[in-house]
C-alpha positions as CSV (number, residue, x, y, z in Angstrom):
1,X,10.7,-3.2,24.3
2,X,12.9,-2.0,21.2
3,X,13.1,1.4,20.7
4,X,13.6,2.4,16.8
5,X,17.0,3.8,16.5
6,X,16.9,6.6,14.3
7,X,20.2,8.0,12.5
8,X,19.8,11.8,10.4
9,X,16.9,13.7,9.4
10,X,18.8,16.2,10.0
11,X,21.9,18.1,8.8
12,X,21.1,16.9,5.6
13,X,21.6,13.5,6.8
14,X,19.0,10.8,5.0
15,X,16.8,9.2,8.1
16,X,17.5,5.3,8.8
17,X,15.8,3.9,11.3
18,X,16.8,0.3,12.5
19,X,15.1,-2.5,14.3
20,X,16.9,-5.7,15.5
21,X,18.8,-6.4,12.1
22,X,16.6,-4.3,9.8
23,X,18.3,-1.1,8.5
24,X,15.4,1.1,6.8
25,X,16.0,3.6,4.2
26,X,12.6,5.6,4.3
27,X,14.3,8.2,1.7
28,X,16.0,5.2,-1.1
29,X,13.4,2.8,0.1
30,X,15.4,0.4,0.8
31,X,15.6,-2.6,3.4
32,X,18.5,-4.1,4.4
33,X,18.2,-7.5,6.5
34,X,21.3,-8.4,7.8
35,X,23.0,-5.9,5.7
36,X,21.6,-8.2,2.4
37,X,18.9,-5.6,0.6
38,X,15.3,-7.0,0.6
39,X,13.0,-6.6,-3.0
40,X,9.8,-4.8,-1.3
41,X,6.8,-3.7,-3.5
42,X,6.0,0.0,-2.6
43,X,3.1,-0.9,0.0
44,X,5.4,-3.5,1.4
45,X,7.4,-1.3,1.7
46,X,5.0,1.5,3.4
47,X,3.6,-1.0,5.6
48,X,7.5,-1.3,6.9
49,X,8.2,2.4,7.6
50,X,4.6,3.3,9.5
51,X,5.0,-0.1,11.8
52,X,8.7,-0.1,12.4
53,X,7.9,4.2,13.3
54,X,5.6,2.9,15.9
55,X,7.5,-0.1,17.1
56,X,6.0,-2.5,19.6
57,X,2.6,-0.4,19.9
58,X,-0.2,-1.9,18.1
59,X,-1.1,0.0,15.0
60,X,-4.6,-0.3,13.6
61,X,-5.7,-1.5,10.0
62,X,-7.1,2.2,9.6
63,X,-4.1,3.9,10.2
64,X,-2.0,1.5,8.6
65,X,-3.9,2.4,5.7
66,X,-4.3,5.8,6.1
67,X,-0.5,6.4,6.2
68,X,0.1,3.8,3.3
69,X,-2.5,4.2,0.8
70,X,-3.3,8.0,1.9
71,X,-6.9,7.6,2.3
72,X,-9.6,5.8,4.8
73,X,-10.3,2.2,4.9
74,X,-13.5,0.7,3.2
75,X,-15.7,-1.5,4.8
76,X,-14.8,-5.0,3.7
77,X,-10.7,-4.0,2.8
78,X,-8.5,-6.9,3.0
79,X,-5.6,-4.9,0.9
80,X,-3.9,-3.9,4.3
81,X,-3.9,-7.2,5.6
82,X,-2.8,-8.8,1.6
83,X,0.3,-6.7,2.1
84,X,1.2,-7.3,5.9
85,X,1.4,-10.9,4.9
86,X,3.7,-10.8,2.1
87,X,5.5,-8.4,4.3
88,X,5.8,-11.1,6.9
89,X,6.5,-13.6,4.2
90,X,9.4,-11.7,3.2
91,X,10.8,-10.6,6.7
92,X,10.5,-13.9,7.8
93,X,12.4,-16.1,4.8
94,X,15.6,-13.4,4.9
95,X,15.3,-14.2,8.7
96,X,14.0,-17.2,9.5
97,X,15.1,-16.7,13.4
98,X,13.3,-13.9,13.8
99,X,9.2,-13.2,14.2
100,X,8.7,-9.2,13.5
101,X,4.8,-8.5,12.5
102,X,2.6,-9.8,15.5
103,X,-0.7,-10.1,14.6
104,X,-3.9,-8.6,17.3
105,X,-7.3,-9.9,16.2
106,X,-10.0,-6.9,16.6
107,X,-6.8,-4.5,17.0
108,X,-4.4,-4.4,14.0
109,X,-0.7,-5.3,14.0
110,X,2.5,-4.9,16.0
111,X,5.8,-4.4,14.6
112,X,8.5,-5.9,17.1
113,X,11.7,-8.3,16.3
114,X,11.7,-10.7,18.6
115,X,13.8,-14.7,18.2
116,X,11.0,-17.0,16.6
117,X,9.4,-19.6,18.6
118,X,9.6,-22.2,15.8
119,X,13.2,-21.9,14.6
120,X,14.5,-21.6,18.2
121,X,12.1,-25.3,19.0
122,X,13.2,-27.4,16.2
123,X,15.0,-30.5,17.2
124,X,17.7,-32.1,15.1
125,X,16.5,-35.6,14.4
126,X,19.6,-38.4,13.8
């Protein structure tokens, strides 16, 4: 498993924290994938920092929203999971070798780079 790699915070460094080819700029809120920046809204951009802070544990729609939105989730709330897929959408088209928000029914999400299974099994067709 991937272990964020966290650069500052302190000395009055800004934090980055990285995962696979993400570079994370919690404090400029900026992305950068594959050192190109990404256009995130603000809760994509949330959503980002709380998962990749918690990488490969599975974080739950609560505190996901919690941490986010700074408040407690509603019964019937899609916004969390509205967001996680544009996030995905996003991650996944300036990377399209790469899978990073797993998806646990009944549990929440899981933020964790890993090669995708459908770029790495296409087959060139003559």
């Amino acid at each position: 498993m991937e272990e964020p790699r966290e650069n500052g915070g302190s000395h009055g460094q800004a934090e980055v924290l990285y995962a696979g080819e993400l570079e994370i700029r919690p404090g400029e809120g900026l992305v950068l994938a594959t050192g190109r920046a990404l256009r995130l809204s603000v809760r994509e951009f949330g959503l980002l920092v709380a998962m990749t802070r918690r990488i490969g544990t599975i974080v739950t729609r609560e505190e996901l929203y919690a941490a986010v939105w700074g408040g407690e989730l509603r019964p019937g709330d899609r916004s969390v999971d509205v967001y996680v897929s544009k996030l995905r959408t996003k991650l996944e088209a300036a990377m399209p070798d790469r899978r990073f928000i797993h998806t646990h029914p009944g549990f929440g999400y899981r933020f964790q780079p890993q090669p995708s299974r459908n770029f790495h099994n296409l087959s060139v067709v003559d």
